[in-house]
PDB file of the backbone (N, CA, C, O) and the ligand in Angstrom, with CONECT records:
HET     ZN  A 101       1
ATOM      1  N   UNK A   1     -39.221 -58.917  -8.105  1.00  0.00           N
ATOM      2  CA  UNK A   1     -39.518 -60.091  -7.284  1.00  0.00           C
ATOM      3  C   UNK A   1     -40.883 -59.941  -6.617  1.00  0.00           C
ATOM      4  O   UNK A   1     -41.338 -58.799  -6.572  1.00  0.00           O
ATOM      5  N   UNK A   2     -41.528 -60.842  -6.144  1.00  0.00           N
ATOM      6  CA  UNK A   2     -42.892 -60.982  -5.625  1.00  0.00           C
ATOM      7  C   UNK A   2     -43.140 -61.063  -4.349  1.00  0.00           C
ATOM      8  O   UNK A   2     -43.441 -62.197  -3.976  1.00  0.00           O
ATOM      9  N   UNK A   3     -43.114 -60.130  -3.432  1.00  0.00           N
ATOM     10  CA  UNK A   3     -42.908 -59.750  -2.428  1.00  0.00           C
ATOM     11  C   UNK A   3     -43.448 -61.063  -1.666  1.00  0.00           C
ATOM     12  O   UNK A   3     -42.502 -61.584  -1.075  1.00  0.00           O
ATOM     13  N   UNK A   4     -44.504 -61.688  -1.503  1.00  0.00           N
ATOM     14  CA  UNK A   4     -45.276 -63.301  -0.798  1.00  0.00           C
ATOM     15  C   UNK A   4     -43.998 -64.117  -1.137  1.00  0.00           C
ATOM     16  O   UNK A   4     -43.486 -64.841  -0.282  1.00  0.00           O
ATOM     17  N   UNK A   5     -43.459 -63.990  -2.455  1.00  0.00           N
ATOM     18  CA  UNK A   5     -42.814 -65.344  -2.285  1.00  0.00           C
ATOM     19  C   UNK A   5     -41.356 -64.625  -2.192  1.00  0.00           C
ATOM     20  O   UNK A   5     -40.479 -65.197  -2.840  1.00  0.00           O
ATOM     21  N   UNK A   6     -41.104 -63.862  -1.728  1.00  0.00           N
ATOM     22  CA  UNK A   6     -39.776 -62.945  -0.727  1.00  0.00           C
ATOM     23  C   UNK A   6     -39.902 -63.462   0.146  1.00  0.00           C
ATOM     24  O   UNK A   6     -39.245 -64.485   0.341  1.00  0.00           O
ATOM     25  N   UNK A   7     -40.894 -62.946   1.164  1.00  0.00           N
ATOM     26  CA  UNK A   7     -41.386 -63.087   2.459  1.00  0.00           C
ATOM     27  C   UNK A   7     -41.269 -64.579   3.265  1.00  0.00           C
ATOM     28  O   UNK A   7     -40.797 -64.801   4.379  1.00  0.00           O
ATOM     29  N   UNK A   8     -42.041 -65.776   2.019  1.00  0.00           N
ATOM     30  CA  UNK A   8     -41.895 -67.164   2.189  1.00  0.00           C
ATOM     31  C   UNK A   8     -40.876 -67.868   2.057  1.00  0.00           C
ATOM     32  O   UNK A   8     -40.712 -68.962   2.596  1.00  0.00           O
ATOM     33  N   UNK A   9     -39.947 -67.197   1.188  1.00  0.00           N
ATOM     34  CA  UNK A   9     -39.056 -67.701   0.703  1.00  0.00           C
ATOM     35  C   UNK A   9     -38.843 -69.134  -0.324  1.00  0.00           C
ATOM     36  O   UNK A   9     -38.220 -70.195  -0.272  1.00  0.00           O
ATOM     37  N   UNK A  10     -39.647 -68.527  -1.130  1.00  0.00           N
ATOM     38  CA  UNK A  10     -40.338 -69.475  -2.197  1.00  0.00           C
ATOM     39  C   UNK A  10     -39.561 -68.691  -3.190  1.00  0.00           C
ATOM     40  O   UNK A  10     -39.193 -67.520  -3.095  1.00  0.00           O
ATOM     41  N   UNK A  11     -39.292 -69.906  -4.585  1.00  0.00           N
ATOM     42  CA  UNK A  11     -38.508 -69.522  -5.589  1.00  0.00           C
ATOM     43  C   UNK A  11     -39.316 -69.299  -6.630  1.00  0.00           C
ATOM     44  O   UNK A  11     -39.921 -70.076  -7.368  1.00  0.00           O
ATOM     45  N   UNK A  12     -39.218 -67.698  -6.575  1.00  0.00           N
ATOM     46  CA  UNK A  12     -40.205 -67.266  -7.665  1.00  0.00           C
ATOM     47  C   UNK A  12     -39.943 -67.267  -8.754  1.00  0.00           C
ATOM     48  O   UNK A  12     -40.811 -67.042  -9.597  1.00  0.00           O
ATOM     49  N   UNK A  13     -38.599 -67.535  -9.102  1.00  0.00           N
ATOM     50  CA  UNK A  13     -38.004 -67.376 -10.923  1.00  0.00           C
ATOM     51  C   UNK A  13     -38.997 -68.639 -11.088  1.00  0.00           C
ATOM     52  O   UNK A  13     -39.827 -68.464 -11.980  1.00  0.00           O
ATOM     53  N   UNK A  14     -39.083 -69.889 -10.405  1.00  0.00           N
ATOM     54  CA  UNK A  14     -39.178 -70.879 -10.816  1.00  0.00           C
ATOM     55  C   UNK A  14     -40.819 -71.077 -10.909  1.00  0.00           C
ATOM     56  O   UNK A  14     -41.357 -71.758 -11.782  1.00  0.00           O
ATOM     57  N   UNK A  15     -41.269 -70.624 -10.242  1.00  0.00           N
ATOM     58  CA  UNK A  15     -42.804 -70.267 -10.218  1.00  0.00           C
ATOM     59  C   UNK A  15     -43.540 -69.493 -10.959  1.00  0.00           C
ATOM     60  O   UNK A  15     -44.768 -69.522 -10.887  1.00  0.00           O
ATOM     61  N   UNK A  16     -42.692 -68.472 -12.001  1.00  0.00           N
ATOM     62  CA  UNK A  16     -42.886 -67.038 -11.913  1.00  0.00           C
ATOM     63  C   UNK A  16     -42.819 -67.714 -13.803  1.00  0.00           C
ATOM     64  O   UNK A  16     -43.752 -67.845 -14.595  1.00  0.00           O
ATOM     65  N   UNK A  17     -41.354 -68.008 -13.980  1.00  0.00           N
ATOM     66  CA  UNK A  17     -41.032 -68.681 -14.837  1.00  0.00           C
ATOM     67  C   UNK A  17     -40.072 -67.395 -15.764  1.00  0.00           C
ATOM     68  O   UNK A  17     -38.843 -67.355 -15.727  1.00  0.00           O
ATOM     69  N   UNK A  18     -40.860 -66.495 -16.493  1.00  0.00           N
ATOM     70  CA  UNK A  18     -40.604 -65.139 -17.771  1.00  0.00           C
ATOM     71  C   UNK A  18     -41.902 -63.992 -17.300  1.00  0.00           C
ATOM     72  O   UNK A  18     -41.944 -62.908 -17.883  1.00  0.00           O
ATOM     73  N   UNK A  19     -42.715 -64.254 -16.444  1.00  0.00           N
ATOM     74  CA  UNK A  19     -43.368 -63.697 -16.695  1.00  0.00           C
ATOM     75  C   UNK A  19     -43.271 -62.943 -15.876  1.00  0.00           C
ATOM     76  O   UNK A  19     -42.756 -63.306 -14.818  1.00  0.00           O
ATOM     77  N   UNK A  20     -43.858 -61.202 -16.085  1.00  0.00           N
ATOM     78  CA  UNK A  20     -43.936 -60.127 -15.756  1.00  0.00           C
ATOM     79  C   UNK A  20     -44.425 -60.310 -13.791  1.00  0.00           C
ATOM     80  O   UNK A  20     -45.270 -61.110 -13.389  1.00  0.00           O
ATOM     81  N   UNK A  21     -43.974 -59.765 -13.280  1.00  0.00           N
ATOM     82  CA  UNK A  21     -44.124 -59.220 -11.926  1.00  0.00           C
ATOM     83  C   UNK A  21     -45.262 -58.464 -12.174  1.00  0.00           C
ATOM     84  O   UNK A  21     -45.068 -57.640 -13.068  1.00  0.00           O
ATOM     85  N   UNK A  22     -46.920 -58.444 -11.475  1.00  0.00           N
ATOM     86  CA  UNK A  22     -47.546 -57.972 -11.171  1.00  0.00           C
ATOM     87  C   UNK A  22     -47.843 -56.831  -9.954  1.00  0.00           C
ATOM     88  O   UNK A  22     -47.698 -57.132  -8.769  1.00  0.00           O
ATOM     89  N   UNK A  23     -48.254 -55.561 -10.366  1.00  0.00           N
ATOM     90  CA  UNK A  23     -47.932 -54.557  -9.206  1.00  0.00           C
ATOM     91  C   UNK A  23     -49.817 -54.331  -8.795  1.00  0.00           C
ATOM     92  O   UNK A  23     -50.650 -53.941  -9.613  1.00  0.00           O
ATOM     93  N   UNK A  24     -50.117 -54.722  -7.259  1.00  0.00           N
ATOM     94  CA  UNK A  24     -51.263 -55.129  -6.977  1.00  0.00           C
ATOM     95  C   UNK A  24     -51.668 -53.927  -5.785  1.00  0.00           C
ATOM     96  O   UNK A  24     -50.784 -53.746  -4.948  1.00  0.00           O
ATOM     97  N   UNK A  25     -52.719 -53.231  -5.663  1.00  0.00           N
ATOM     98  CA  UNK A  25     -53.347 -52.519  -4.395  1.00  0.00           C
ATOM     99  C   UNK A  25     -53.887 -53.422  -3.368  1.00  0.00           C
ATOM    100  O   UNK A  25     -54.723 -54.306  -3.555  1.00  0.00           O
ATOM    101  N   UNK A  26     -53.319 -53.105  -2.267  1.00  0.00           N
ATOM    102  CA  UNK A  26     -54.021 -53.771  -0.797  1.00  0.00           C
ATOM    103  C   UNK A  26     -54.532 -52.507  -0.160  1.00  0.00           C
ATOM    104  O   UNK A  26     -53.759 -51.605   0.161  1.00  0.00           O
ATOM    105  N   UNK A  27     -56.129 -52.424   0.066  1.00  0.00           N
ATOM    106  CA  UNK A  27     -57.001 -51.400   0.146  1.00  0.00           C
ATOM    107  C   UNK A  27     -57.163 -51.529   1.913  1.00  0.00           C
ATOM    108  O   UNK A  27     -57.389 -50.555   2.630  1.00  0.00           O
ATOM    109  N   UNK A  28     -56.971 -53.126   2.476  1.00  0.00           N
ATOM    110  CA  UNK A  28     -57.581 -52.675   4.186  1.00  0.00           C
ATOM    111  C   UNK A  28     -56.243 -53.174   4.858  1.00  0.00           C
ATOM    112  O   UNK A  28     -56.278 -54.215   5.514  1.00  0.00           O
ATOM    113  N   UNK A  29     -55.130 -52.509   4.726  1.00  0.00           N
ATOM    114  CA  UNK A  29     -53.935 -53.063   5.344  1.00  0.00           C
ATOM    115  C   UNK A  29     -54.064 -51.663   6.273  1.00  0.00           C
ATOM    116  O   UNK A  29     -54.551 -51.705   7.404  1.00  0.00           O
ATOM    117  N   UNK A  30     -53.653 -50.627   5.764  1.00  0.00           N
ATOM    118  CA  UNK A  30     -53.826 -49.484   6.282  1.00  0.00           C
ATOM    119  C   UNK A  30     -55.056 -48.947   6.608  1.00  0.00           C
ATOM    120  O   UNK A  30     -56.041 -49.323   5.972  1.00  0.00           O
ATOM    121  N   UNK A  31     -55.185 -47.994   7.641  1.00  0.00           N
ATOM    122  CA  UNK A  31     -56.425 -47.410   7.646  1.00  0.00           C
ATOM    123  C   UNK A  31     -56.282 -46.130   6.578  1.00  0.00           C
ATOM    124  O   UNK A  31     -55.441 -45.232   6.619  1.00  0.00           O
ATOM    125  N   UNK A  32     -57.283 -46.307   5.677  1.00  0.00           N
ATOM    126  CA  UNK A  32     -57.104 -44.383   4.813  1.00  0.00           C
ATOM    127  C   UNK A  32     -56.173 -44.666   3.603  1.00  0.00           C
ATOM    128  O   UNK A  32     -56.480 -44.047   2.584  1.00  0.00           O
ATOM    129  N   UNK A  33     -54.977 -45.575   3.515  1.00  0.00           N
ATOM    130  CA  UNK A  33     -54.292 -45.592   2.825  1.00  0.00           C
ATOM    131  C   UNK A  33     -53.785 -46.818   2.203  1.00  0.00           C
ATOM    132  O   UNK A  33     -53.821 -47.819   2.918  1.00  0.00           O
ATOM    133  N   UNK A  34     -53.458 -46.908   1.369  1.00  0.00           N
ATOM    134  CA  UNK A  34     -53.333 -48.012   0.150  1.00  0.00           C
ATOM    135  C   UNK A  34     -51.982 -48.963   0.669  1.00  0.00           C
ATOM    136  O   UNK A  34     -51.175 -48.368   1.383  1.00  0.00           O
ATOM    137  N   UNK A  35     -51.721 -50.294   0.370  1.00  0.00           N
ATOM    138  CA  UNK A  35     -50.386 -50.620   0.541  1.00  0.00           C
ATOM    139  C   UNK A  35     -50.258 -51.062  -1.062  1.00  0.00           C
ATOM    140  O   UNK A  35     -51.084 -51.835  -1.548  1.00  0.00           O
ATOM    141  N   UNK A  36     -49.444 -50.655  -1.641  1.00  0.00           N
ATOM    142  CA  UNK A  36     -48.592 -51.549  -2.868  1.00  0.00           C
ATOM    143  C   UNK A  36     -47.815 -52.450  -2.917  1.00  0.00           C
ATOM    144  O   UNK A  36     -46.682 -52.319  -2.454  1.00  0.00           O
ATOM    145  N   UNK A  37     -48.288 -53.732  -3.562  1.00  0.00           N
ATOM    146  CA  UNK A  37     -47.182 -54.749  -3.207  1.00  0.00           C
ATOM    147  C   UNK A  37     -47.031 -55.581  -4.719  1.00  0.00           C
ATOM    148  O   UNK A  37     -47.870 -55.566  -5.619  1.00  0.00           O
ATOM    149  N   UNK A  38     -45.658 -56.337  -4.722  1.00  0.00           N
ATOM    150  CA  UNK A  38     -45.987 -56.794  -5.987  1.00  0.00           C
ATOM    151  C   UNK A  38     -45.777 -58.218  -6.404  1.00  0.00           C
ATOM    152  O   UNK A  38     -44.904 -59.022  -6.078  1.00  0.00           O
ATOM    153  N   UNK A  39     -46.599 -58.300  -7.048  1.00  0.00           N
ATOM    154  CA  UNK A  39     -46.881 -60.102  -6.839  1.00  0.00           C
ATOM    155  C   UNK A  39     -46.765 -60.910  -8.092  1.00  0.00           C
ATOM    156  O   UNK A  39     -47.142 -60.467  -9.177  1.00  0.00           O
ATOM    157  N   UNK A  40     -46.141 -62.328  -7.907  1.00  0.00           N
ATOM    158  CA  UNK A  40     -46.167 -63.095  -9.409  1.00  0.00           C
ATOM    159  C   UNK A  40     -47.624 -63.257  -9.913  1.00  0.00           C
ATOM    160  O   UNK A  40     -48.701 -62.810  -9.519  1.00  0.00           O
ATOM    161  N   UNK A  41     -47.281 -63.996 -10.845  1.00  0.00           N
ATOM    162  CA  UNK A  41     -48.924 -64.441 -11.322  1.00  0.00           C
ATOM    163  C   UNK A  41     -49.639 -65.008 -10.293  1.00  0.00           C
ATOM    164  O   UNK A  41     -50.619 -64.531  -9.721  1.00  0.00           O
ATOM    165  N   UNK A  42     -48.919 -66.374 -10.036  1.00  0.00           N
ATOM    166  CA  UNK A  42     -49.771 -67.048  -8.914  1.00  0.00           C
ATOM    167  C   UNK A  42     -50.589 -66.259  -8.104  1.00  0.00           C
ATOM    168  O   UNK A  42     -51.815 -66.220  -8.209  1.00  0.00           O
ATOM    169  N   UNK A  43     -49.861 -65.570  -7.220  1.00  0.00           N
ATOM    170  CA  UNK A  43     -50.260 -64.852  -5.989  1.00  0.00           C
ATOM    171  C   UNK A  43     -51.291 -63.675  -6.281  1.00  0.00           C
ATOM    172  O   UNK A  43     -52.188 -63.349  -5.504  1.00  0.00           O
ATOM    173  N   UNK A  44     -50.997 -63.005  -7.678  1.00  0.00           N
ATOM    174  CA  UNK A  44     -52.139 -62.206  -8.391  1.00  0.00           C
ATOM    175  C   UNK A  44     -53.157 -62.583  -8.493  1.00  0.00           C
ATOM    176  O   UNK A  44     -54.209 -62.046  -8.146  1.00  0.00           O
ATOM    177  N   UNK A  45     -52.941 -63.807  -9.108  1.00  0.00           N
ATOM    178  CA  UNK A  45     -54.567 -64.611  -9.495  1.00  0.00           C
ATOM    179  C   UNK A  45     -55.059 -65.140  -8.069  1.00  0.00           C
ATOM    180  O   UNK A  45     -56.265 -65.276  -7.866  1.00  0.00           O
ATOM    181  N   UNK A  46     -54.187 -65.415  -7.158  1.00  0.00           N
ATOM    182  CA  UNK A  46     -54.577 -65.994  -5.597  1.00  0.00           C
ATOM    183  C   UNK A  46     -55.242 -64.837  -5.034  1.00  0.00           C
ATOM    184  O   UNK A  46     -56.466 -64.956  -4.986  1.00  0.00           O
ATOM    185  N   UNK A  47     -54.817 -63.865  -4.641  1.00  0.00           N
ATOM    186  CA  UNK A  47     -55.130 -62.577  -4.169  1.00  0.00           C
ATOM    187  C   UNK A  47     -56.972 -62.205  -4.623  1.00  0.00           C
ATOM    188  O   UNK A  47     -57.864 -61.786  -3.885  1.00  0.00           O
ATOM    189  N   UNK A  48     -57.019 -62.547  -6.037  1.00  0.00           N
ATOM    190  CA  UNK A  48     -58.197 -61.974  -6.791  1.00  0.00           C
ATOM    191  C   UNK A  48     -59.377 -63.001  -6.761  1.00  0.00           C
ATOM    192  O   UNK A  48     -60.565 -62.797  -7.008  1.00  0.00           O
ATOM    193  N   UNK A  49     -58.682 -64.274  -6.358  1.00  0.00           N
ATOM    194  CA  UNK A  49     -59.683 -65.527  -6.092  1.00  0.00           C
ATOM    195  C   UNK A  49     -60.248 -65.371  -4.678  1.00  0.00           C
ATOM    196  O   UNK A  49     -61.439 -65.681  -4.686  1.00  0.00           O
ATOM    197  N   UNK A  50     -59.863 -65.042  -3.598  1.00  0.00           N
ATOM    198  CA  UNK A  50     -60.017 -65.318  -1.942  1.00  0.00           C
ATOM    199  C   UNK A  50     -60.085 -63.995  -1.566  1.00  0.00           C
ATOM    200  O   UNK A  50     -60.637 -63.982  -0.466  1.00  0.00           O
ATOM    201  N   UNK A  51     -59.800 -62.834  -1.924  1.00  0.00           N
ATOM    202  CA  UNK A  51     -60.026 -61.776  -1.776  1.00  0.00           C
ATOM    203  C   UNK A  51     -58.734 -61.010  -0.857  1.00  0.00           C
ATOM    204  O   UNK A  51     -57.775 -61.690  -0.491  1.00  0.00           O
ATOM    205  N   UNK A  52     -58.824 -59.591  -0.549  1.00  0.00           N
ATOM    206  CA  UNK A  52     -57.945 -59.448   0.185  1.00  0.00           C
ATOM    207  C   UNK A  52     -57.232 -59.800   1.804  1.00  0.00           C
ATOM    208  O   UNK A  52     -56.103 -59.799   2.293  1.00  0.00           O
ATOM    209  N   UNK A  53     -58.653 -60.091   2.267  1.00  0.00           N
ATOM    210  CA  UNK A  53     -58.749 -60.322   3.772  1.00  0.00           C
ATOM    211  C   UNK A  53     -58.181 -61.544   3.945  1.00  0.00           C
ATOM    212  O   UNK A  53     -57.383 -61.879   4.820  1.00  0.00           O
ATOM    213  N   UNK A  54     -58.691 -62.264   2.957  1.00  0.00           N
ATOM    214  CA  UNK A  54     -58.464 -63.614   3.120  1.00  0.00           C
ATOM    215  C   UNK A  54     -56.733 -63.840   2.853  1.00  0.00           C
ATOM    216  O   UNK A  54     -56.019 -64.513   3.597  1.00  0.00           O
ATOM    217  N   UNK A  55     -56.388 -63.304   1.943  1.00  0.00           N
ATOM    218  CA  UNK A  55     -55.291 -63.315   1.536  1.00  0.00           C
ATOM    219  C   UNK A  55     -53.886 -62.768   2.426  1.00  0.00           C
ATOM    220  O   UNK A  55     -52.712 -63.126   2.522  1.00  0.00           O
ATOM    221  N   UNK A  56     -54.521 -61.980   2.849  1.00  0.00           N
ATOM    222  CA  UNK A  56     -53.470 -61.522   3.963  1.00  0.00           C
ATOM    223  C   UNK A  56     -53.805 -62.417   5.400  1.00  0.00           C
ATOM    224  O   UNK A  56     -52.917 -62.539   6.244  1.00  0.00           O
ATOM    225  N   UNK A  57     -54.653 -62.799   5.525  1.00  0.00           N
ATOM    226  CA  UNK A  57     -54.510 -64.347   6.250  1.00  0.00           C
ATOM    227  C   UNK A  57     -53.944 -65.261   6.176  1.00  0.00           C
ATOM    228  O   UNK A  57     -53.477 -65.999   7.043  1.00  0.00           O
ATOM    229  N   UNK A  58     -53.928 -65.314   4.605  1.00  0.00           N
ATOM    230  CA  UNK A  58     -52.915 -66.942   4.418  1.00  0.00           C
ATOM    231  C   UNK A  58     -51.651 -66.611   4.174  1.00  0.00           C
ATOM    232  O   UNK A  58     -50.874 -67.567   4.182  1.00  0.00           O
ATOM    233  N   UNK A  59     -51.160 -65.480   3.943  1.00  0.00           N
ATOM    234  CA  UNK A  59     -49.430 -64.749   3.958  1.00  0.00           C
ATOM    235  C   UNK A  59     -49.453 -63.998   5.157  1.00  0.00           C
ATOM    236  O   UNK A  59     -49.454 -62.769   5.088  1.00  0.00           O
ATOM    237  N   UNK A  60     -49.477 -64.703   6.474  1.00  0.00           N
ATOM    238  CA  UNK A  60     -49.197 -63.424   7.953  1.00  0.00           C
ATOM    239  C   UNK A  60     -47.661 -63.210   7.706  1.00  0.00           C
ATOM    240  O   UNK A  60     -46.990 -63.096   8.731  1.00  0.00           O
ATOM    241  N   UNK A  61     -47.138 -63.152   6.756  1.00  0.00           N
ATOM    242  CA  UNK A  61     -45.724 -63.060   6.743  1.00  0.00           C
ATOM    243  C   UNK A  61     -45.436 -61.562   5.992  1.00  0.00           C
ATOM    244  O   UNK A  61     -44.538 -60.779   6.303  1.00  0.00           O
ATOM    245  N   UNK A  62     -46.336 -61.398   5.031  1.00  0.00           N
ATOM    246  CA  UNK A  62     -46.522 -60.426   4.114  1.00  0.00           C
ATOM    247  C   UNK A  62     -47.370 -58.883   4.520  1.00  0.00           C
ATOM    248  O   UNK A  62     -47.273 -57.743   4.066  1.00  0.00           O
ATOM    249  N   UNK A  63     -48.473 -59.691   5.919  1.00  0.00           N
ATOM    250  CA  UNK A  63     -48.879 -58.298   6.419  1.00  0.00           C
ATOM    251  C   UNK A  63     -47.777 -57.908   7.439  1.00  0.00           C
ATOM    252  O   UNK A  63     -47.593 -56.719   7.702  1.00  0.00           O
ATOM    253  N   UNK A  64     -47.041 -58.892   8.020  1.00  0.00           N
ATOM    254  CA  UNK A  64     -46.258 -58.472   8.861  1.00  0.00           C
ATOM    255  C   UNK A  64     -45.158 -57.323   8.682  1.00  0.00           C
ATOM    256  O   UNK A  64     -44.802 -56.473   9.499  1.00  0.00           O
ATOM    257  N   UNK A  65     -44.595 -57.613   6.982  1.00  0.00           N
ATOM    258  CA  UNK A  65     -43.871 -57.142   6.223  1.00  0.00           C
ATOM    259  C   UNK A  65     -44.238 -55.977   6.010  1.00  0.00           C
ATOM    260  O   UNK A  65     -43.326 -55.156   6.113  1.00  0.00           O
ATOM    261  N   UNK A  66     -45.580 -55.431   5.656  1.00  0.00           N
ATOM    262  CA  UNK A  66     -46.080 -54.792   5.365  1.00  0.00           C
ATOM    263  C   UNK A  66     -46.515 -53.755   6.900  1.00  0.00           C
ATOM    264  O   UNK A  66     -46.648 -52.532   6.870  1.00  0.00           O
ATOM    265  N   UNK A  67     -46.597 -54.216   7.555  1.00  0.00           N
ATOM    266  CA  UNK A  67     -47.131 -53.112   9.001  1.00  0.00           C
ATOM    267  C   UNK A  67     -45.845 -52.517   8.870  1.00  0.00           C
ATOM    268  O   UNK A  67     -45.599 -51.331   8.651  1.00  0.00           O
ATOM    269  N   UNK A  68     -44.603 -53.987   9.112  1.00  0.00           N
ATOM    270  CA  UNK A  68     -43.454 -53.322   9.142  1.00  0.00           C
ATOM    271  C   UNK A  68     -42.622 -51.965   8.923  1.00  0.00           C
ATOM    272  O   UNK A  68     -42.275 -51.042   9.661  1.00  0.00           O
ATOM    273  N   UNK A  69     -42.460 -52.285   7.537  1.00  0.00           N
ATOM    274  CA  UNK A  69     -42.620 -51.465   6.979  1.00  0.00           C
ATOM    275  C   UNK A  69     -42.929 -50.066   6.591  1.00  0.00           C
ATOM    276  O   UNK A  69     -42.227 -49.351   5.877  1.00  0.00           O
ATOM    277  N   UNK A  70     -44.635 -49.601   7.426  1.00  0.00           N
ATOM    278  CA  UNK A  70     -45.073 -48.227   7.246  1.00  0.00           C
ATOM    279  C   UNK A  70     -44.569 -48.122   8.747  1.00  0.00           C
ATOM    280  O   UNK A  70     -44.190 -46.969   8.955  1.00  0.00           O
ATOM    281  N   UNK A  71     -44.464 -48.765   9.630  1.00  0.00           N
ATOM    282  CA  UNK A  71     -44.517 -48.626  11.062  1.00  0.00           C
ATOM    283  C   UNK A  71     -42.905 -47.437  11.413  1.00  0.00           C
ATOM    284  O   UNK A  71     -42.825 -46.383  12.043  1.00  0.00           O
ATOM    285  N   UNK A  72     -41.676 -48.384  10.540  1.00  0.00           N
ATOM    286  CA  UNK A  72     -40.721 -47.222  10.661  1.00  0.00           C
ATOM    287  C   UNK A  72     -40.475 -46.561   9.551  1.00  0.00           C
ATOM    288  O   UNK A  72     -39.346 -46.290   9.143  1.00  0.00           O
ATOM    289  N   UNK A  73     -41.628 -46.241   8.956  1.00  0.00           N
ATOM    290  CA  UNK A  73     -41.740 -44.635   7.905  1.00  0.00           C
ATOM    291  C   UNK A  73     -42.355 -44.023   8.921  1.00  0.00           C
ATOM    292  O   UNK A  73     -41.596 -43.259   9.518  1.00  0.00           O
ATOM    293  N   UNK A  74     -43.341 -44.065   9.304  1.00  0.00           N
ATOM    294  CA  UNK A  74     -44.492 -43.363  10.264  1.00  0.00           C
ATOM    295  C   UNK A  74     -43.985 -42.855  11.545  1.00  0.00           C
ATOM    296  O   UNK A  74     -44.471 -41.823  12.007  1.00  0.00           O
ATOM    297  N   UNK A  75     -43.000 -43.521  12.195  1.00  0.00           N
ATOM    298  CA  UNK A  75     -42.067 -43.320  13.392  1.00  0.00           C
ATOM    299  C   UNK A  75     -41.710 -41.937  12.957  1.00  0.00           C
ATOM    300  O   UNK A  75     -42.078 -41.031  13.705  1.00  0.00           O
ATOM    301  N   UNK A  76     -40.915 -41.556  11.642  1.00  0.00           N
ATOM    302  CA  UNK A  76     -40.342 -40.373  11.654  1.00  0.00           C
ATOM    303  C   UNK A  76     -41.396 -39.328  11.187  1.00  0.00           C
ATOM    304  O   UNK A  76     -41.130 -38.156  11.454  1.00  0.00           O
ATOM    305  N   UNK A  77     -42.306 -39.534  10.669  1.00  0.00           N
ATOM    306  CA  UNK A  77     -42.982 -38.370   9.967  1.00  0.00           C
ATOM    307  C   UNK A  77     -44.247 -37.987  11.384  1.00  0.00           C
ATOM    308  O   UNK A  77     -44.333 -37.055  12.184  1.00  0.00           O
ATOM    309  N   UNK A  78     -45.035 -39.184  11.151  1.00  0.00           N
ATOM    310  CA  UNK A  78     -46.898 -39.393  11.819  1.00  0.00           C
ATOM    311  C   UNK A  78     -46.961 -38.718  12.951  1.00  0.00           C
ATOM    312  O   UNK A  78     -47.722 -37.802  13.261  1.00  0.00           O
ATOM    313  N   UNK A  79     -45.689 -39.483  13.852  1.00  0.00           N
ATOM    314  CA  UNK A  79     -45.612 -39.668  15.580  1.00  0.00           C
ATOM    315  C   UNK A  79     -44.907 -38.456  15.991  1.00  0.00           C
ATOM    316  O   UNK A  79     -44.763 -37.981  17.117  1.00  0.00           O
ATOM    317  N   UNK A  80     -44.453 -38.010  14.736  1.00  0.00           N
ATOM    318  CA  UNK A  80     -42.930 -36.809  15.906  1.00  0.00           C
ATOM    319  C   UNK A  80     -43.343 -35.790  16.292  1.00  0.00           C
ATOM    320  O   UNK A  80     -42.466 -34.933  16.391  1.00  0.00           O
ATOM    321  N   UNK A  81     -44.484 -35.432  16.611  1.00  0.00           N
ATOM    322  CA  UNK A  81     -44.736 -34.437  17.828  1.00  0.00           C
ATOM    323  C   UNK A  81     -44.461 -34.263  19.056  1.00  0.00           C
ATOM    324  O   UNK A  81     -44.965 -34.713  20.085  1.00  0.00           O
ATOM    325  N   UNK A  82     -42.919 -32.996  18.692  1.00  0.00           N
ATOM    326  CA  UNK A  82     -42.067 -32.704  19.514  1.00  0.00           C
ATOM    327  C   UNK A  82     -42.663 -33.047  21.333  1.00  0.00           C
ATOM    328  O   UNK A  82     -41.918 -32.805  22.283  1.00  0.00           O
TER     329      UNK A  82
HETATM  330 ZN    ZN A 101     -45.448 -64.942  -5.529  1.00  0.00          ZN2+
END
């Protein structure tokens, strides 16, 4: 599934149609480190048209998802100095 249209709650079979799920790098979500996310066509080819910045502008649903996300991985590993 395509994580933007998870997030939106947009029907990606129907958007998506047969075609392959695209697995995409987001380079300035993190500082230092990569986010992986994976996206239909649309949102692939959207992503690669407007760029990343832009793109995670027009899905605040998807960076949200995404801070989310590393925020309680990072809780247990980053921060736990006893
Ligand atoms: Zn999508």
């Amino acid at each position: 599934m395509c994580d933007v249209c998870q997030v939106e709650k947009i029907d990606w079979r129907f958007r998506t149609a047969d075609r392959p799920v695209e697995t995409c790098r987001l380079y300035r979500v993190y500082e230092g480190r990569e986010a992986v996310v994976r996206l239909c066509r649309i949102h692939a080819i959207e992503l690669f048209m407007i760029g990343e910045t832009r793109f995670l502008e027009t899905h605040p649903l998807l960076a949200l998802s995404l801070h989310n996300s590393t925020k309680s991985s990072s809780d247990d590993s980053l921060f736990a100095f006893g």
